[in-house]
C-alpha positions as CSV (number, residue, x, y, z in Angstrom):
1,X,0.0,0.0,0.0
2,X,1.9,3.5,-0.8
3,X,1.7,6.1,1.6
4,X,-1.1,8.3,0.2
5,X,-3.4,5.0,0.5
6,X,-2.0,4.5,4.0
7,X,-3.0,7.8,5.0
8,X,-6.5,7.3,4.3
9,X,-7.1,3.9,6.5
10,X,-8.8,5.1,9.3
11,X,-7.6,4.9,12.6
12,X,-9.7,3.6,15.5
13,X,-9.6,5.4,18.7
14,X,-9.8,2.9,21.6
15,X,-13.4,2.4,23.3
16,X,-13.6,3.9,26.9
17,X,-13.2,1.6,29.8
18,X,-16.8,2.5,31.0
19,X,-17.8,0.9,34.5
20,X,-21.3,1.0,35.8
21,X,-21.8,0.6,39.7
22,X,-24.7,1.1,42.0
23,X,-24.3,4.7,43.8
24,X,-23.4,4.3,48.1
25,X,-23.8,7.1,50.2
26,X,-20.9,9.2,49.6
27,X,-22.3,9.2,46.1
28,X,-24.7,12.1,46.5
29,X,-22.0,14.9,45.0
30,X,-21.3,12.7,41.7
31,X,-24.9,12.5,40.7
32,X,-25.9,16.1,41.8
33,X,-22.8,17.3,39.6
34,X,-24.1,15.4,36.4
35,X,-28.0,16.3,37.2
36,X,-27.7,19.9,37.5
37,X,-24.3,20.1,35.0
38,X,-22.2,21.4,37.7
39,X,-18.8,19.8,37.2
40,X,-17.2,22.6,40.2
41,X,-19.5,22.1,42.4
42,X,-18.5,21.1,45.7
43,X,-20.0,19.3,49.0
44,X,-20.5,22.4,50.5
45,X,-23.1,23.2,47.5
46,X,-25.3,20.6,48.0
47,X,-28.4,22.2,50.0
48,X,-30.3,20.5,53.2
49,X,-32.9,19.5,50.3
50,X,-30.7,17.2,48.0
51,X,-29.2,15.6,51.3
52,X,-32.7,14.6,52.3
53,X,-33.6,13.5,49.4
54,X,-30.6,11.6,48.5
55,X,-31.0,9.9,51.8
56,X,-35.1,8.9,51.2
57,X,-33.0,7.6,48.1
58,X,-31.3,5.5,49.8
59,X,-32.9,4.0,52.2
60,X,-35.9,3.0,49.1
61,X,-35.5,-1.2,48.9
62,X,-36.7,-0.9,45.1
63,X,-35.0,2.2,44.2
64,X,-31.3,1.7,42.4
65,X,-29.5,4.1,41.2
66,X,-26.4,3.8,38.9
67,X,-23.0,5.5,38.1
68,X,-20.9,5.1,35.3
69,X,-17.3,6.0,35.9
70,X,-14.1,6.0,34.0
71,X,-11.0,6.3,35.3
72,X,-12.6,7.3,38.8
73,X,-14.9,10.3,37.0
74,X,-18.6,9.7,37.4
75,X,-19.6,10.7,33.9
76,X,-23.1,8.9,33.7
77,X,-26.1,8.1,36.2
78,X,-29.6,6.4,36.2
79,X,-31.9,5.3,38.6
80,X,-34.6,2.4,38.2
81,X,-37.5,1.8,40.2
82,X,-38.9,-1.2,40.4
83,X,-42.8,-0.9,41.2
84,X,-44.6,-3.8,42.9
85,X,-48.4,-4.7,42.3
86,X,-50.5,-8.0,42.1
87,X,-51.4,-7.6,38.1
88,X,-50.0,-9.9,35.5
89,X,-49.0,-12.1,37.4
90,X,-47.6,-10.1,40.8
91,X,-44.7,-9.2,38.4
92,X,-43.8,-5.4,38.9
93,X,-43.1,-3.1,36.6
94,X,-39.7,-1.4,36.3
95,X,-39.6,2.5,35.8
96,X,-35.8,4.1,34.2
97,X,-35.4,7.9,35.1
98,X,-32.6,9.3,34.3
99,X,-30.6,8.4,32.0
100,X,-28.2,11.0,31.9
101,X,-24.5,11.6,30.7
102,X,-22.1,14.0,30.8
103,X,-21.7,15.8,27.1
104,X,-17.9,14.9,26.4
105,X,-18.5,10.9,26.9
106,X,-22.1,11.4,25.0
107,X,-22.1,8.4,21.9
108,X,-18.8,6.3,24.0
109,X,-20.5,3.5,25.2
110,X,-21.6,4.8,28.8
111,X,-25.1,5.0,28.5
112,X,-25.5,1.5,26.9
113,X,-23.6,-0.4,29.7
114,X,-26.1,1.6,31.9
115,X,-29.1,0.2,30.2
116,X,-27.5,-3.1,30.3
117,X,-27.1,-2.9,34.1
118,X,-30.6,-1.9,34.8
119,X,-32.1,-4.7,32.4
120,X,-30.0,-7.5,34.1
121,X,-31.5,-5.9,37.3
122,X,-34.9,-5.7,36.1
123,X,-34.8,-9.4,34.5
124,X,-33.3,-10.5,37.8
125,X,-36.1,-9.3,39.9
126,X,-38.4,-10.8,37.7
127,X,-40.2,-7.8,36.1
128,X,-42.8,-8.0,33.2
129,X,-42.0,-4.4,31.7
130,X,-39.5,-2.0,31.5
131,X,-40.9,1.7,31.1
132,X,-38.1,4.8,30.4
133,X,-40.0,8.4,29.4
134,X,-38.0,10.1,26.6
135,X,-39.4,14.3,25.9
136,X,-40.8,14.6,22.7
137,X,-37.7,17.1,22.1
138,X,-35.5,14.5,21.8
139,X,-37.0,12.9,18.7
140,X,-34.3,14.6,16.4
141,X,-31.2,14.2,19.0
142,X,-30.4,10.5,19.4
143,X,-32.1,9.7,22.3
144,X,-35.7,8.1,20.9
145,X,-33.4,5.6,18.1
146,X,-31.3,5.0,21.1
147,X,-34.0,3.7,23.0
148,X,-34.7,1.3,19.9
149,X,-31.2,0.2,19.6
150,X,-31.7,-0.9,23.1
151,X,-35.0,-2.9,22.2
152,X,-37.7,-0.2,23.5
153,X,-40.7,0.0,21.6
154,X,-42.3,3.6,21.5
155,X,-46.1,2.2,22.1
156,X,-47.7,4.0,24.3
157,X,-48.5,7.6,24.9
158,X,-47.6,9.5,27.9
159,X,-49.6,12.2,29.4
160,X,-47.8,14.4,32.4
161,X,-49.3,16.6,34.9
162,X,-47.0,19.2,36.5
163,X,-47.7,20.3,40.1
């Protein structure tokens, strides 16, 4: 092959080392950073509020929620909930929400391992559905065809209700 062929092979950046884990305690900061896009922010900025509520989080036997990290960096999170009830079956139905990542590892792989994760999870505890709400505004970003890739069908329409 002569050099001005060789210099048109493309070359292969190396796939991310992603890992997914489920969030502890100490977690609170890493998912508060991604959520509100906050990179700088420190312990000290977390208010009374998210504390609380991160410890309600916590202590919720069928709430998970998920980190993906690489190289120590928490660049992704998810939570799934998994919601008991005595239709079809007594199986419950499992609830994804969510699924964020941080913009630079966007497209790398994070978010699938995360899906991955949360359907073991969901298979494990025996669940007949897995629901995840997508906004309408993502049709044209990547989001809704990701969804697919991942085997969601879009069957159902959602109706919301802000208080």
């Amino acid at each position: 092959m002569s050099g001005a062929e060789g210099s048109r092979v493309a070359r292969v950046s190396p796939t991310p080392s992603y890992r997914v884990r489920i969030a502890e305690d100490d977690d609170l900061l890493h998912v508060v950073r991604l959520i509100e896009r906050s990179p700088a922010l420190t312990r000290e900025g977390l208010s009374d509020r998210h504390r609380s509520t991160w410890d309600r989080m916590m202590s919720t036997p069928d709430l998970t929620v998920y980190l993906a990290h690489l190289d120590g960096e928490a660049v992704g999170t998810t939570s799934l909930l998994v919601m008991p009830h005595v239709t079809h079956d007594c199986r419950p139905t499992a609830f994804i929400e969510p699924l964020l990542v941080a913009e630079p590892h966007r497209r790398q792989g994070a978010a699938r391992l995360m899906i991955v994760r949360v359907l073991d999870d969901a298979r494990r505890l025996a669940c007949r559905k897995v629901q995840v709400m997508s906004h309408k505004r993502h049709v044209d970003d990547g989001a809704h065809e990701f969804y697919r890739s991942m085997g969601f069908d879009p069957e159902a329409e959602g109706f919301r209700l802000y208080l």
